[in-house]
N, C-alpha and C positions, 0 to 999 in steps of 0.2 A: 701912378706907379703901374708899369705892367703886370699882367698876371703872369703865372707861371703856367709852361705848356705842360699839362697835367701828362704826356707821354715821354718828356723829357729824359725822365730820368728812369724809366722803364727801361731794364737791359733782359735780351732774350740770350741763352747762352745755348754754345754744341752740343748735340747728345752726350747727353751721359748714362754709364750703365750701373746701376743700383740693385741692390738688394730688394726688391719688395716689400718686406717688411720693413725698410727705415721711412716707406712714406707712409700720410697717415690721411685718412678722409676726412674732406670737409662735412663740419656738423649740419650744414646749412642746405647740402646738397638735395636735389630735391628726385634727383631718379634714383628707382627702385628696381631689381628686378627679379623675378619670379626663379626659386631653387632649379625647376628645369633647365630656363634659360641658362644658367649659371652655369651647370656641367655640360653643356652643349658651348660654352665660351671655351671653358677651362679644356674639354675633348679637342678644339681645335688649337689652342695654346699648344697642347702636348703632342699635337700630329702634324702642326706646321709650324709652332713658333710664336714669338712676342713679335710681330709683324708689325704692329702700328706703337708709336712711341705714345709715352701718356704725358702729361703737362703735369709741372708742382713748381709751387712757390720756391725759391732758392732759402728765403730767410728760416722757414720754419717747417720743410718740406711735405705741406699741406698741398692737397692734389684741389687741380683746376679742373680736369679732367682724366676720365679714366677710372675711375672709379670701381666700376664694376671687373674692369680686365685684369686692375690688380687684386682686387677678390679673389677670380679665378686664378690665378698665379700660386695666390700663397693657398688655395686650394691643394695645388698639387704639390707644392713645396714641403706642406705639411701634413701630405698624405690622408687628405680629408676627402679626394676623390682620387679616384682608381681608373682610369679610360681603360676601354675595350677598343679592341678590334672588330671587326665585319664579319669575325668568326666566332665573339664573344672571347677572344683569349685575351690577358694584358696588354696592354699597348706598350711596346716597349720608346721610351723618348725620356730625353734630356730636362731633370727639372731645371724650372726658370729661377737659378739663383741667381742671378743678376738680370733684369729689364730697362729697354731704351727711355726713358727720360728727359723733356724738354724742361729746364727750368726759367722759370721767369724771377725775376727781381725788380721791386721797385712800385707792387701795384697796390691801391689802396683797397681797403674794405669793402667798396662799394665797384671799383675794379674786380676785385675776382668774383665776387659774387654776378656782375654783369657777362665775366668771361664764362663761367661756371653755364647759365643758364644758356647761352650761344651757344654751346658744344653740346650741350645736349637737345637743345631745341632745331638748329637749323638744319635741314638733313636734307634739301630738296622733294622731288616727288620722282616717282618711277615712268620709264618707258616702259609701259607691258609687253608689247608688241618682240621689243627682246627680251622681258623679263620673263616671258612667255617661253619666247623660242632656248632661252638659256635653261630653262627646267625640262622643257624637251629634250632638247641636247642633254644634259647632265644626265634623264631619267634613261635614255636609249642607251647609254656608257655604262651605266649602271649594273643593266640589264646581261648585258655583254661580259660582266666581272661576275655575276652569280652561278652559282655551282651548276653543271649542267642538272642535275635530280630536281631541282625547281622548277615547276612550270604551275600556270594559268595565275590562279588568282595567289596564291604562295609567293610567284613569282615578282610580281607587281608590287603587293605589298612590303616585299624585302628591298626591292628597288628604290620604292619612296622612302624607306627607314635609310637610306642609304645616303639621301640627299638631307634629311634635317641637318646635319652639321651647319648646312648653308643659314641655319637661325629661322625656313620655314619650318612651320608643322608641318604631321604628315596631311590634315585637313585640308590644306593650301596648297601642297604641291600637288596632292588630287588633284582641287579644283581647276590648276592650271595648267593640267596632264587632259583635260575636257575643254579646253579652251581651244580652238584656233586664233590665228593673228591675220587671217584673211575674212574680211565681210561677209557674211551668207556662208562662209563653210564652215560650220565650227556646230558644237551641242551645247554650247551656252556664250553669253556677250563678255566680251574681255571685262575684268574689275575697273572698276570706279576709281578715281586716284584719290587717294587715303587709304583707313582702314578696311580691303573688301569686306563683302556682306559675299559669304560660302554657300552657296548652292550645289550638293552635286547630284548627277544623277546616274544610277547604274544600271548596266546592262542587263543586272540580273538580280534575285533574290539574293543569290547565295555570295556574289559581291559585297553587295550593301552589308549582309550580317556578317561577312569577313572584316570587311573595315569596321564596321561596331564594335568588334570582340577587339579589334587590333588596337586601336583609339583609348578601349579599355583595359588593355594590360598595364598590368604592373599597380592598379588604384587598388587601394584596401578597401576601399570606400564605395566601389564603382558601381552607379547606378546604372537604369535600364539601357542598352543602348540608343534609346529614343532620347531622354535625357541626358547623354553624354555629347548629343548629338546637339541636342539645342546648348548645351553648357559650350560648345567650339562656336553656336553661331552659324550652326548648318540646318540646312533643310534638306534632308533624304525622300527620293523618292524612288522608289524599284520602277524599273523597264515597264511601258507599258505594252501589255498582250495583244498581238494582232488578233482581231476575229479572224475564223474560219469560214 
């Protein structure tokens, strides 16, 4: 007797737009992520949109994927966060009472659970060389939208807060604000492909304890800025002093 083609009877159906709350997270799902990350999802939900659709089962609309963005969703829905503007005032945008929705039908147990880990596992690896030049670009644009009364190190600072949305730290868009993408001209070597290891180095004393104090707002808890420093995975070193 032949088998059955185990994708046979799998049907993938048109977007649909749903309520947020009628879907529900799998208990099995294995990613997690960090309360920052989550309002820095939820801030670009509310400043661009439900942009990417999520995936859920049709029979019992259990999510395949997505998980986290409908998080952020019913975050805003149910006014559990509040986005700002670049000036600190409300962010004025449209909650997300209905979001894009791929349903599937038809998959087993050991199917969604395989689909489950796919979507959140496979994700490619980075070009830096434009990953580089795009935090460039983005940090120069930046720059250009801040109030003229901002300048030197104020300035730079407000600039990189300006580009987390993008889901870097400000630690990392430093580090890649120090990068070149040309061999031999640059003050440190492009990252490694994975997780960088953060090096940065400032031009100056009063840099380096800018960005410490920066990194450290807003913690109840905030240790030395040496320690907050190794807690990102950075290694700080001030400019070093020409002899005379």
């Amino acid at each position: 007797m032949a088998k059955l083609n185990p994708h046979k009877f799998i049907k993938v159906y048109p977007v649909a737009y749903v309520n947020p709350s009628t879907l529900k997270g799998a208990k099995y799902n294995p990613r997690t992520i960090e309360d920052k990350e989550l309002q820095q999802l939820a801030h670009n939900i509310a400043q661009f949109g439900f942009l990417d659709a999520v995936s859920a089962c049709k029979e019992d609309n259990e999510l395949l994927g997505g998980h986290q963005r409908v998080k952020a969703a019913l975050m805003l829905l149910e006014g559990k966060y509040k986005p700002l503007d670049s000036k600190g005032k409300p962010l004025a945008f449209t909650p997300p009472t209905t979001i894009p929705v791929i349903y599937v039908e038809g998959l087993t147990p050991t199917q969604r659970r395989t689909i489950n880990l796919s979507l959140n596992r496979i994700s490619g690896n980075w070009d830096y060389d434009k990953l580089v030049g795009m935090v460039k670009d983005l940090h120069a644009s930046a720059m250009d939208q801040l109030d003229a009364t901002l300048e030197g190190v104020e300035a730079e600072l407000r600039a990189i807060e300006l580009l987390t949305p993008t889901g870097f730290t400000a630690a990392e868009i430093a580090d890649y604000l120090d990068v070149s993408t040309k061999d031999g001209d640059g003050k440190g070597p492009l990252p490694t492909k994975g997780t960088p290891k953060l090096t940065l180095e400032f031009t100056s004393k009063e840099l380096r304890d800018a960005f410490k104090a920066y990194v450290a707002e807003g913690d109840e808890d905030a240790p030395s800025g040496d320690n907050i420093a190794k807690r990102l995975g950075i290694t700080t070193t001030p400019a070093k002093r020409k002899s005379n």
